[in-house]
C-alpha positions as CSV (number, residue, x, y, z in Angstrom):
1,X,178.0,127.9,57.6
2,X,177.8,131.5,56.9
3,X,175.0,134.0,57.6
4,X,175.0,137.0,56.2
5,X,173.1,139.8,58.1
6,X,172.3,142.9,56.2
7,X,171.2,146.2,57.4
8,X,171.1,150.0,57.3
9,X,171.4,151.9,61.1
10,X,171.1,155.5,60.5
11,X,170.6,155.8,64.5
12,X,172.9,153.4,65.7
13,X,169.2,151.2,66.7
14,X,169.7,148.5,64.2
15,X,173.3,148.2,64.7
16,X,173.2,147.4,68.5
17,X,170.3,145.0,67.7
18,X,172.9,143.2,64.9
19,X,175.2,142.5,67.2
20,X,173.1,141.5,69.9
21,X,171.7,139.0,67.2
22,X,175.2,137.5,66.0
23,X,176.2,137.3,69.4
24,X,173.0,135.3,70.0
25,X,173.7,133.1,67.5
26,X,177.6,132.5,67.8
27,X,176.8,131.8,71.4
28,X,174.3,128.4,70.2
29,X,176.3,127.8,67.0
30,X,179.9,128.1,67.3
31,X,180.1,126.8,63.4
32,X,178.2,129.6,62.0
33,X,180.2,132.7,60.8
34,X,177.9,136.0,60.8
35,X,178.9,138.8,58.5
36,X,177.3,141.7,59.6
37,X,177.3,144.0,56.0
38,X,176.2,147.6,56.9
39,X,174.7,149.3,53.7
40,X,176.0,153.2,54.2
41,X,173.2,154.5,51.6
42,X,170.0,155.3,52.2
43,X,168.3,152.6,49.7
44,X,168.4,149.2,50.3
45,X,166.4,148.2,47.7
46,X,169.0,149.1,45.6
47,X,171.5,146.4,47.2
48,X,168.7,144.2,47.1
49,X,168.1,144.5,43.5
50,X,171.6,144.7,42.4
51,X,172.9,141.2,40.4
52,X,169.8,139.9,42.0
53,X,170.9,139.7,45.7
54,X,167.1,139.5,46.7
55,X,167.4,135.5,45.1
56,X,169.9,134.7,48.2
57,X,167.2,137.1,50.8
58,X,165.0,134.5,53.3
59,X,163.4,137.5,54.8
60,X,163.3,141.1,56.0
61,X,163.1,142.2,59.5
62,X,161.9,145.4,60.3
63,X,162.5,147.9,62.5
64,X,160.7,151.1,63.5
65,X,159.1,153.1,65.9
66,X,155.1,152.2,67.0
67,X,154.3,155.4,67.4
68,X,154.4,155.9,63.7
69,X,151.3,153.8,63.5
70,X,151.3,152.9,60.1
71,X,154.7,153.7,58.7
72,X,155.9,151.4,61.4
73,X,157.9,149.0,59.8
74,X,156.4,150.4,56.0
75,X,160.3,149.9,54.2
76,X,160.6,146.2,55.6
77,X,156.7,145.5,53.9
78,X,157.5,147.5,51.0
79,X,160.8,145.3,50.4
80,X,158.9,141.9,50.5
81,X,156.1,143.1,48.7
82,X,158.7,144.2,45.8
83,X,161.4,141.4,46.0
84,X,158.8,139.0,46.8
85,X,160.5,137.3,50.3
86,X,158.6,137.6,53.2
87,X,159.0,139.8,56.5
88,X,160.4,137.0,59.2
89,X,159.7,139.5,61.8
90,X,159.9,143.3,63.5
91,X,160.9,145.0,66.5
92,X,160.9,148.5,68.0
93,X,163.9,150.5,68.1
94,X,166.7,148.9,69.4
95,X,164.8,145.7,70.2
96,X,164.6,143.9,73.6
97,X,166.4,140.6,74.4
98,X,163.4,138.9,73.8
99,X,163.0,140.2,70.1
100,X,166.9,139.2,69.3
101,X,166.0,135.5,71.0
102,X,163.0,135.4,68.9
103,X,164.6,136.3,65.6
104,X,167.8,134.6,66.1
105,X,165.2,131.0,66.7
106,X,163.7,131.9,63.4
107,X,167.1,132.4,61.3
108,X,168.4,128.9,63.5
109,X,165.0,127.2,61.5
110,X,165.4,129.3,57.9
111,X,168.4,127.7,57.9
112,X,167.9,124.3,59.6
113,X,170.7,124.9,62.4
């Protein structure tokens, strides 16, 4: 089985919390190959949209900063709300081991592992 985990890290935050994640999963499921793809623009929504990738999307997880209030998280909700796939989940900036644990169990049941 293959998961592909897509993501933009303009801080290095999301990227350290990818890996944590595959290594999570790997760990449980030594079947499973994770592809970690790294979108180097600024829009993901455009990956999303193009030849319709947002059909093969279970979910968006967000990431952010609380202290934002509002905006935390706003791209993730914007995303569902215009691809129509729900947000699975969110953590705060590089996440803590209990938000990769509680992520990784949700992609283990999108995915009936």
């Amino acid at each position: 089985m293959k998961i592909s985990l897509v993501y933009i890290s303009l801080s290095g935050n999301t990227a350290s919390f990818i890996k944590r994640l595959s290594a999570f999963l790997q760990e449980r499921h030594e079947n499973v190959e994770i592809e970690q793809v790294e979108i180097l623009t600024n829009d993901l929504g455009d990956f999303i949209a193009f030849e319709e990738n947002y059909k093969r999307c279970f979910g968006i997880v967000g990431s952010g900063n609380r202290n934002f209030n509002n905006q935390y998280c706003l791209t993730a909700k914007q995303y569902s709300e215009r691809f129509g796939f729900p947000v699975l989940d969110t953590f705060e900036l590089r996440g803590l081991n209990e938000d990769v644990k509680r992520i990784g169990l949700k992609i283990e049941e999108l995915y009936g592992m």
